[in-house]
C-alpha positions in Angstrom: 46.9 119.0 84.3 46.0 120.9 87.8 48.4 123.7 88.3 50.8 123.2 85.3 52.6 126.2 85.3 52.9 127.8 81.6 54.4 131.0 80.5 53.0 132.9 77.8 54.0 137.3 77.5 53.4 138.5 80.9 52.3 142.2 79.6 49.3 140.3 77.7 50.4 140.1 73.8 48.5 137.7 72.2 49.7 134.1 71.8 51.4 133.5 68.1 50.4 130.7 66.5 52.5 129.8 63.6 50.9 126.5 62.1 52.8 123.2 61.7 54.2 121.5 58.3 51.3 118.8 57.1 52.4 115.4 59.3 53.0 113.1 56.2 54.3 109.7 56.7 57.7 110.6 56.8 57.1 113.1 59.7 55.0 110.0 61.3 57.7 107.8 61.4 60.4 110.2 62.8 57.2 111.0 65.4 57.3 107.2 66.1 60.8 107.0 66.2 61.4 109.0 68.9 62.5 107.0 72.2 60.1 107.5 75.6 61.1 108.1 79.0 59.8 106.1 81.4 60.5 106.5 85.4 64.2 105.5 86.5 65.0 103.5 89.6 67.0 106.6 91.1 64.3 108.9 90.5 61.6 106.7 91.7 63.0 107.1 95.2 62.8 110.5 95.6 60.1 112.2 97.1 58.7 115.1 94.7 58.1 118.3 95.8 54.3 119.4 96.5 55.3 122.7 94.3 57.7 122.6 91.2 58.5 126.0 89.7 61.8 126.2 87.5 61.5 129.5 86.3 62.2 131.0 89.7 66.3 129.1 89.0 68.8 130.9 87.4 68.8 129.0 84.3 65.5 129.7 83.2 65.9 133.1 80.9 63.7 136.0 80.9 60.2 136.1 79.3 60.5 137.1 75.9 57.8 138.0 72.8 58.6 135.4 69.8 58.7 136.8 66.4 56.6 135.4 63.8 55.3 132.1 63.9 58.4 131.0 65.8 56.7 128.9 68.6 58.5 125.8 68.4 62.0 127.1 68.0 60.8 129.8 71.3 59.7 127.1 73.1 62.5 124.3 71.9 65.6 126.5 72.1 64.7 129.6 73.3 63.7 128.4 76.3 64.5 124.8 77.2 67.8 124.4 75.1 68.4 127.4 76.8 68.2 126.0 80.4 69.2 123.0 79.7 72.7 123.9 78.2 72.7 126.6 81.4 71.9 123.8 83.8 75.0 121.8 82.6 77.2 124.7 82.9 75.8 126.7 85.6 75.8 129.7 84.0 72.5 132.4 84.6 70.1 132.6 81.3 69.6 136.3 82.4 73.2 137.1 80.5 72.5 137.1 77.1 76.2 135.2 76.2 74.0 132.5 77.4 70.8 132.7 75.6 69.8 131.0 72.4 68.2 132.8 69.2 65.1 131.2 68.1 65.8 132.4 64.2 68.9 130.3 63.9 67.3 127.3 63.5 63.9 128.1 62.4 65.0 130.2 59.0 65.9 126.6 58.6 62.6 125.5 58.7 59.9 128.2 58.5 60.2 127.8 53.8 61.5 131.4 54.2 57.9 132.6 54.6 57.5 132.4 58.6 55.2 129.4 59.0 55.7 127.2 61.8 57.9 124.1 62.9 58.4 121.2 65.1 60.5 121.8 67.8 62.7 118.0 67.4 63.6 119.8 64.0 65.5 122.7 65.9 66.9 120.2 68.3 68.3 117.7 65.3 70.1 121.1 63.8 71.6 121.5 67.1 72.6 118.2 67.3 74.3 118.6 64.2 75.5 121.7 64.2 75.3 123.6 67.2 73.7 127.2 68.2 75.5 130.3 68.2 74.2 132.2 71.2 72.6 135.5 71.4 75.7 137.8 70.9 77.1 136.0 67.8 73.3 135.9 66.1 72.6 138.8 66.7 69.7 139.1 68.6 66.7 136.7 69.5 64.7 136.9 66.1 65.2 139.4 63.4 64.9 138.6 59.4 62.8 135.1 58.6 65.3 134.7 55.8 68.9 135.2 57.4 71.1 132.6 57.4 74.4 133.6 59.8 77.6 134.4 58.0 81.4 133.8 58.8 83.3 130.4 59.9 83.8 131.8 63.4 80.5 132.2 64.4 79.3 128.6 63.1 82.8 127.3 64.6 81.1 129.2 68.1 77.6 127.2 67.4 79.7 124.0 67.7 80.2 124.3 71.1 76.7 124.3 71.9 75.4 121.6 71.2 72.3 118.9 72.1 72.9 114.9 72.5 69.3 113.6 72.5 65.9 114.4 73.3 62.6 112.0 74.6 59.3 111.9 74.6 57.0 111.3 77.6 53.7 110.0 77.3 51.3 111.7 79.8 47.7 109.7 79.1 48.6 107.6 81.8 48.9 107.9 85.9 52.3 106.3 85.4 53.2 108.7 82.9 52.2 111.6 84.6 54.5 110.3 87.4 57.2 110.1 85.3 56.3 113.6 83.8 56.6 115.0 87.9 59.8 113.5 88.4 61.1 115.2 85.1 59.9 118.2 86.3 61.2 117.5 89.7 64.5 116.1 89.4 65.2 115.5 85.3 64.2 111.7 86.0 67.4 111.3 87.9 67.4 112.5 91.4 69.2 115.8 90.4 68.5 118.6 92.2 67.2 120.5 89.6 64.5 119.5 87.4 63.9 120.0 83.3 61.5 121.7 81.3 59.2 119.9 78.5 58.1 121.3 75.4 53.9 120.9 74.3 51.6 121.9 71.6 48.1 123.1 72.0 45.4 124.4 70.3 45.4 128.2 72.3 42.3 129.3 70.2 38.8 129.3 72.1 40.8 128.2 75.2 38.8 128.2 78.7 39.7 130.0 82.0 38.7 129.8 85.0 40.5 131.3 88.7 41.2 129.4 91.5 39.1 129.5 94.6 40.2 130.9 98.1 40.8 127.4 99.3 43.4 126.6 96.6 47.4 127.1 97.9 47.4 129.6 94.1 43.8 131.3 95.5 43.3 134.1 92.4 45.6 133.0 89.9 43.8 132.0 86.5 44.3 128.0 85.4 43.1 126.5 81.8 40.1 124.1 82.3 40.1 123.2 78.5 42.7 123.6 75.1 40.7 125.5 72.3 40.1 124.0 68.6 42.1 126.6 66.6 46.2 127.9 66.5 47.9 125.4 67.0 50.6 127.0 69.6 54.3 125.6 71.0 54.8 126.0 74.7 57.1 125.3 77.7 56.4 123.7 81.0 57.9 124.8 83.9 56.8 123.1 86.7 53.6 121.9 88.3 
């Protein structure tokens, strides 16, 4: 991508990279089984914008340090659950009633050691179950092994809750188009767009800084993913 905004800790703590459970053929098939977006008539007739940025709307939440190998959850809920379920109910992610732990659903997941975890798993919890937010967690993060406690507070997580979630393929101009006008307008003319969820090898990674020509003159872009850490990450815009 050229000018694919990403968000990583803006005061320069190094990227956590948590691993990812072995992809056996039962992970492969729920992979596969995921349905993929492709372009809708309404969207195709908007015009996209030369410049997408969501983080600058009130539904994206503040930059925050993931604990642990927690990538997938702090990409999958701590951010985009977190705009998404904000976006629907335009309420600010800067309150943090309205914010989403990434622990709730990854102690599910990380085998109570911290390793790493898909982010569809966090969203099938939440589909199931719900999220408490922030205040009724207890924080973002904290212990690896807590599970929450009390009927209230799971009672709260149910009325938070996901429907469905889609994959988009990007290898192609078409799905790149369709990948804009996600971005752009949540691939139904809206006027706000989503955020997408992607995994990347962050190790070894190359930089480079736009030129004075370029609209972003300065500002450092990734030219190539690296071959080691596998990391979860958010898009934002383009």
């Amino acid at each position: 991508f050229r000018r694919v905004l990403f968000r990583s800790d803006p005061n320069g703590e190094p990227w956590i990279a948590g691993g990812l459970p072995e992809i056996t053929p039962e992970i492969q098939a729920k992979l596969d089984a995921i349905p993929e977006m492709t372009l809708s008539e309404q969207s195709a007739t908007r015009n996209l914008r030369i410049v997408v940025d969501n983080s600058s709307e009130i539904y994206w939440r503040p930059i925050f340090s993931q604990s642990g190998g927690s990538c997938g959850q702090a990409s999958g809920v701590g951010y985009l659950f977190t705009y998404e379920i904000n976006l629907l109910r335009n309420l600010p992610s800067d309150v943090n009633e309205n914010q989403y732990p990434t622990h709730y659903t990854w102690n599910y997941l990380n085998r109570g050691s911290g390793y790493g975890s898909w982010y569809y798993d966090g969203w099938d919890i939440i589909k199931d179950s719900g999220c408490p937010n922030r205040v009724i967690w207890g924080g973002m993060a904290g212990d690896p092994t807590k599970w929450m406690t009390g009927y209230d507070k799971y009672y709260s997580a149910l009325h938070n809750k996901s429907l469905d979630y889609w994959y988009i393929s990007v290898g192609t101009p078409d799905g790149l188009e369709t990948f804009k006008h996600w971005l752009n307008d949540h691939n139904q003319a809206d006027d706000f767009g989503g955020l997408a969820c992607f995994a990347a090898h962050i190790g070894g990674a190359q930089y480079d800084v736009l030129p004075n020509e370029s609209a972003e003159s300065g500002k450092k872009i990734l030219t190539s993913w690296g071959t080691s850490g596998y990391h979860a990450m958010t898009f934002v815009g383009y």
